[in-house]
Structures are given as structure tokens and as C-alpha cells.
C-alpha positions as CSV (number, residue, x, y, z in Angstrom):
1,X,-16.0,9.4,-11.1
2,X,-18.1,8.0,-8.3
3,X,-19.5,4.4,-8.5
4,X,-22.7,5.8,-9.0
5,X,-22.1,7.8,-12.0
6,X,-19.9,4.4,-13.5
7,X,-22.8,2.3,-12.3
8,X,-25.4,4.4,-14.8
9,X,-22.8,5.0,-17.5
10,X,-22.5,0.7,-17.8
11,X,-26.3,0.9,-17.6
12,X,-26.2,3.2,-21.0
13,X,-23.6,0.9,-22.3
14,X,-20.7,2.4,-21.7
15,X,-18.2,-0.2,-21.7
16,X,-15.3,2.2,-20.7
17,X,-17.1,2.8,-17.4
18,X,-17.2,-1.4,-17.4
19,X,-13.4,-1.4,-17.7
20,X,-12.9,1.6,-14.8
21,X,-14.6,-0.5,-12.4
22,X,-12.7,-3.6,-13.1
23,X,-10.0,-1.5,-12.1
24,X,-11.0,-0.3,-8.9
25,X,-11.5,-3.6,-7.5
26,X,-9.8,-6.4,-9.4
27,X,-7.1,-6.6,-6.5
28,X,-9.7,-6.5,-3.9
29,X,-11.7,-9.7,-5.5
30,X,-8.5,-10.8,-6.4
31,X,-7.6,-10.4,-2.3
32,X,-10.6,-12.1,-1.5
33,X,-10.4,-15.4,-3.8
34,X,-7.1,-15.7,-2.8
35,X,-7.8,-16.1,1.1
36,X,-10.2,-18.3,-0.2
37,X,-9.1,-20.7,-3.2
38,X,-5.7,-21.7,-3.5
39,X,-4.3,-21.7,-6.9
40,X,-3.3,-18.8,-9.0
41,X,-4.9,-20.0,-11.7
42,X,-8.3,-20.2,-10.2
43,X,-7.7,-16.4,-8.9
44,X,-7.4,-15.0,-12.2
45,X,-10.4,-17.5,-13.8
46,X,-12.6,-16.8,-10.6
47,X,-11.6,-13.0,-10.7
48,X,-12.8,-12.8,-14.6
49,X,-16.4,-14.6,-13.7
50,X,-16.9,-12.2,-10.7
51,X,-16.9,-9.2,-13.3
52,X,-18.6,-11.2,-16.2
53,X,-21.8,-11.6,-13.2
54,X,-21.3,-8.6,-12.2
55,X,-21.5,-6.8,-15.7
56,X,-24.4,-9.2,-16.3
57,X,-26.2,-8.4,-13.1
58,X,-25.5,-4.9,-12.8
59,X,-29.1,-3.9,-14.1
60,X,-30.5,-5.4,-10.6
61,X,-27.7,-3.5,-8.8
62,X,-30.3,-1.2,-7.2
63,X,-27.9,0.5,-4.6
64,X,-29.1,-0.1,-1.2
65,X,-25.5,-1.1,-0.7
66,X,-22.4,0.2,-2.0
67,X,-21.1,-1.6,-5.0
68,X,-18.1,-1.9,-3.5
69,X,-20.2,-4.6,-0.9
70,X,-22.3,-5.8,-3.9
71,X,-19.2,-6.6,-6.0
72,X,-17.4,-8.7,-3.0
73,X,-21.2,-10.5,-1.8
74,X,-20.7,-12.1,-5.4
75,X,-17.2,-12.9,-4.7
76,X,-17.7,-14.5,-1.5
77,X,-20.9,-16.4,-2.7
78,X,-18.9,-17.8,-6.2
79,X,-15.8,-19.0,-3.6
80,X,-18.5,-20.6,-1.8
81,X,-19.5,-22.6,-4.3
82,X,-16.5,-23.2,-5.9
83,X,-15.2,-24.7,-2.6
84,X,-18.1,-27.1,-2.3
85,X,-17.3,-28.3,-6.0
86,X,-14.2,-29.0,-5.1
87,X,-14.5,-30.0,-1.4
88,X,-10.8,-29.5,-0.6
89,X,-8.6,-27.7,2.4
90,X,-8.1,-24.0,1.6
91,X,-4.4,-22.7,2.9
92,X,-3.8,-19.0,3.1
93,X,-0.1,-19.3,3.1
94,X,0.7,-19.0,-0.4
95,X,2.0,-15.9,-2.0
96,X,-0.3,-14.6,-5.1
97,X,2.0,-14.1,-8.2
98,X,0.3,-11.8,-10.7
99,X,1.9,-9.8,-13.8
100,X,3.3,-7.1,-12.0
101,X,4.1,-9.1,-8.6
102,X,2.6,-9.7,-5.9
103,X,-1.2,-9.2,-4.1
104,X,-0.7,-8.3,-0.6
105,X,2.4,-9.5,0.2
106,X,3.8,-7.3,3.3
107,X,7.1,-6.5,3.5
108,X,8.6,-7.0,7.1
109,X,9.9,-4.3,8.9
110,X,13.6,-3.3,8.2
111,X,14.6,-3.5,12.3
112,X,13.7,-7.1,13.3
113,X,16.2,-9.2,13.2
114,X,16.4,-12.6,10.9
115,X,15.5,-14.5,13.9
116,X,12.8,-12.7,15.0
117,X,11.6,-12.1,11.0
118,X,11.5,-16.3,10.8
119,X,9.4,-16.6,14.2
120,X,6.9,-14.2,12.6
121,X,7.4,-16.1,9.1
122,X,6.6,-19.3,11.2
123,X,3.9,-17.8,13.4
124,X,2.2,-16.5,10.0
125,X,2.3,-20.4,8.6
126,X,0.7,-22.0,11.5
127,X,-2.1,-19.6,11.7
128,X,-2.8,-19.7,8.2
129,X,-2.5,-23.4,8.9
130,X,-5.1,-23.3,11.8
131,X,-7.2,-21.1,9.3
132,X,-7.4,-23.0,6.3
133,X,-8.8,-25.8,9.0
134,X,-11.5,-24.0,10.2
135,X,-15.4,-25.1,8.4
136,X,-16.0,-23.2,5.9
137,X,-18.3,-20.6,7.3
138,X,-15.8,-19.7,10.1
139,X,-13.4,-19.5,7.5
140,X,-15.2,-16.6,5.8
141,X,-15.7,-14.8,8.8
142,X,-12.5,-15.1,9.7
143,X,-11.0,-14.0,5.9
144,X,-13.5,-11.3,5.8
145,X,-13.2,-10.0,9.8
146,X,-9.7,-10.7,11.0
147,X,-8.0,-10.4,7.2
148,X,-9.7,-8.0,5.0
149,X,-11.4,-5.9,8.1
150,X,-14.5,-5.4,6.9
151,X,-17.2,-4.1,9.5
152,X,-19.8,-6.7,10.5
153,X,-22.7,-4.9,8.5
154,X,-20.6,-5.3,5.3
155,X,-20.4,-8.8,6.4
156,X,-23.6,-9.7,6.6
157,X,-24.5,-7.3,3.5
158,X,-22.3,-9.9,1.8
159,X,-23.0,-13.6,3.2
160,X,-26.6,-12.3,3.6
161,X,-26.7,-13.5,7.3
162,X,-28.3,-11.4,9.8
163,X,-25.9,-9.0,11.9
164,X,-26.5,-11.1,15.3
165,X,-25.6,-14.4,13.3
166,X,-23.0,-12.7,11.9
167,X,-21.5,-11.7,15.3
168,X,-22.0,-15.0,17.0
169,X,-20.6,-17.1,14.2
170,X,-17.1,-14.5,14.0
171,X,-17.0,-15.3,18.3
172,X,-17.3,-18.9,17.3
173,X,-14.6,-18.9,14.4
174,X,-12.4,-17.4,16.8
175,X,-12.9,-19.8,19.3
176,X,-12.0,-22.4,17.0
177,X,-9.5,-20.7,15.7
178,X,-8.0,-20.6,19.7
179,X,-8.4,-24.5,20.0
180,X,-6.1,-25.1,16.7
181,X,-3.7,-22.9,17.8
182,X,-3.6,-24.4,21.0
183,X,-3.3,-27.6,19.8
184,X,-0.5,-26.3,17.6
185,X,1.1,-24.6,20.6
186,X,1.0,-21.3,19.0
187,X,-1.7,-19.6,21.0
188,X,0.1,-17.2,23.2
189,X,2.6,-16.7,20.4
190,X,-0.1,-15.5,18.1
191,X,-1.4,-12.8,21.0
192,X,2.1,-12.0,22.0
193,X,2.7,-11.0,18.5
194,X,-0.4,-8.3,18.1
């Protein structure tokens, strides 16, 4: 069933339709608050309000995006405010535990080498490191570019920044991004490694 067709069954009150599209994105959201806020806990809590809004906003949902960009503009916008609430460093290092494991934990390849599987361990840390440094905004940009690879018109669909903004703000996350790691000394490791 498309998201269209689930979006006008909720509508009707079909709360099966509800529960189908909890499913199709919980690990996405999940995903996102977790590049974002840093203890499990707050995943799942944050995960459960992002549905609850969007359940309760879904009758102003009137598709000039996909829902798919509608769900994770509430996302992004609830971290947002979450981290100003809590005004604390957000580190992208830690692995997400959930019931049945893991959320986008990648498995290294079976041919490195345990040297060369603890340089990219390492490597991993300290830009995660460098990340969770970055202001906020640059974080976002970064989580959303460079982590979850969404295009720069589903970034500004979601931060509600224009697409030039959007642009200039990901060039000047990265060039912050550069400076920590080069303060770090991690720079050319990071762009030998991609």
C-alpha cells in the first residue's frame, strides 16, 4: 500500500494503516534521533512522540512532499529542540541497542585485517568526535548529508531552509568539520579512507 493510500485510510480512522506506517519508518526516525541525541532511552521516548505528532498532525499532512520527508522534518525539528533543552555535546559513536539488536551498526568487511579493522574503528571515533563538536546546525547538515544521504531538496524540505542556505551551510559544516579533524590529525586519514 502506497503512503498515499495509508495516509487517507488514518484520515478515515483506520488505526491499522497508523500502525503500518510506524513500521515503515520507526528505524529511519530511530536512525535520525540517534545521530542526533545520545541515549537509548531518549531514542525510543523521542521516536514514540514523533509518531504521536505525526498521527496528530496528519490531517494538515497535505502532500506537497512525501511523507517520508514530512515524517523526518518533524524528527529533525523535535531533536532540535530537545538539544536546546538539554544544551549538551551530542556523540555519534555509540552503538543503538534495541530489542532485536542493533540500528545501523555495519559490519566490517571479512578481508581487512585486525589492524587495519582498529584504524577504521579509530578513524570512525574521532570523526564522530569532530562531529558531535560541530554547532548544531552544521551538525544536522552533516547527520542528514554526509550520514543519512538525503538530497539537498529533502534537506531543506525538512529544516525548512532555502536550497541555497542549505548548500552553503553543508560547505561550511564541512569546513569545520576539516579544521577539527585537522586539529585532531585525522584529516588525510579520513580522505585516505573514502
Amino acid at each position: 500500500m502506497s503512503d498515499e493510500e495509508l495516509v487517507e485510510k488514518i484520515k478515515k480512522g483506520d488505526i491499522d494503516a497508523y500502525e503500518e506506517i510506524i513500521k515503515k519508518y520507526e528505524n529511519k526516525v530511530c536512525g535520525i534521533i540517534y545521530h542526533m541525541i545520545k541515549n537509548q532511552n531518549d531514542v525510543e521516548d523521542l521516536a514514540q512522540e514523533v509518531f504521536i505528532k505525526v498521527y496528530k498532525n496528519l490531517s494538515k499532512f497535505k502532500g506537497d512532499s512525501s511523507l517520508y520527508t514530512w515524517i523526518y522534518k518533524i524528527t529533525v525539528n523535535l531533536c532540535l529542540d530537545e538539544v536546546k533543552k538539554r544544551k549538551n555535546i551530542i556523540y555519534l559513536d555509540e552503538k543503538l541497542e534495541v530489542e532485536d539488536g542493533e540500528l545501523e551498526r555495519e559490519l566490517p568487511s571479512s578481508d581487512k585485517t585486525q589492524v587495519e579493522l582498529y584504524e577504521e574503528k579509530e578513524l570512525k571515533e574521532k570523526l564522530h568526535k569532530c562531529i558531535g563538536k560541530l554547532p548544531e546546525k552544521q551538525r544536522v547538515m552533516i547527520v542528514l548529508r554526509d550520514i543519512k544521504g538525503f538530497s539537498y531538496e529533502e534537506i531543506s524540505e525538512i529544516t525548512s531552509v532555502k536550497l541555497g542556505t542549505v548548500k552553503s551551510q553543508i560547505n561550511r559544516a564541512r569546513l569545520k568539520l576539516k579544521e577539527l579533524l585537522d586539529k585532531e590529525g585525522t584529516f588525510l586519514e579520513y580522505m585516505e579512507s573514502k
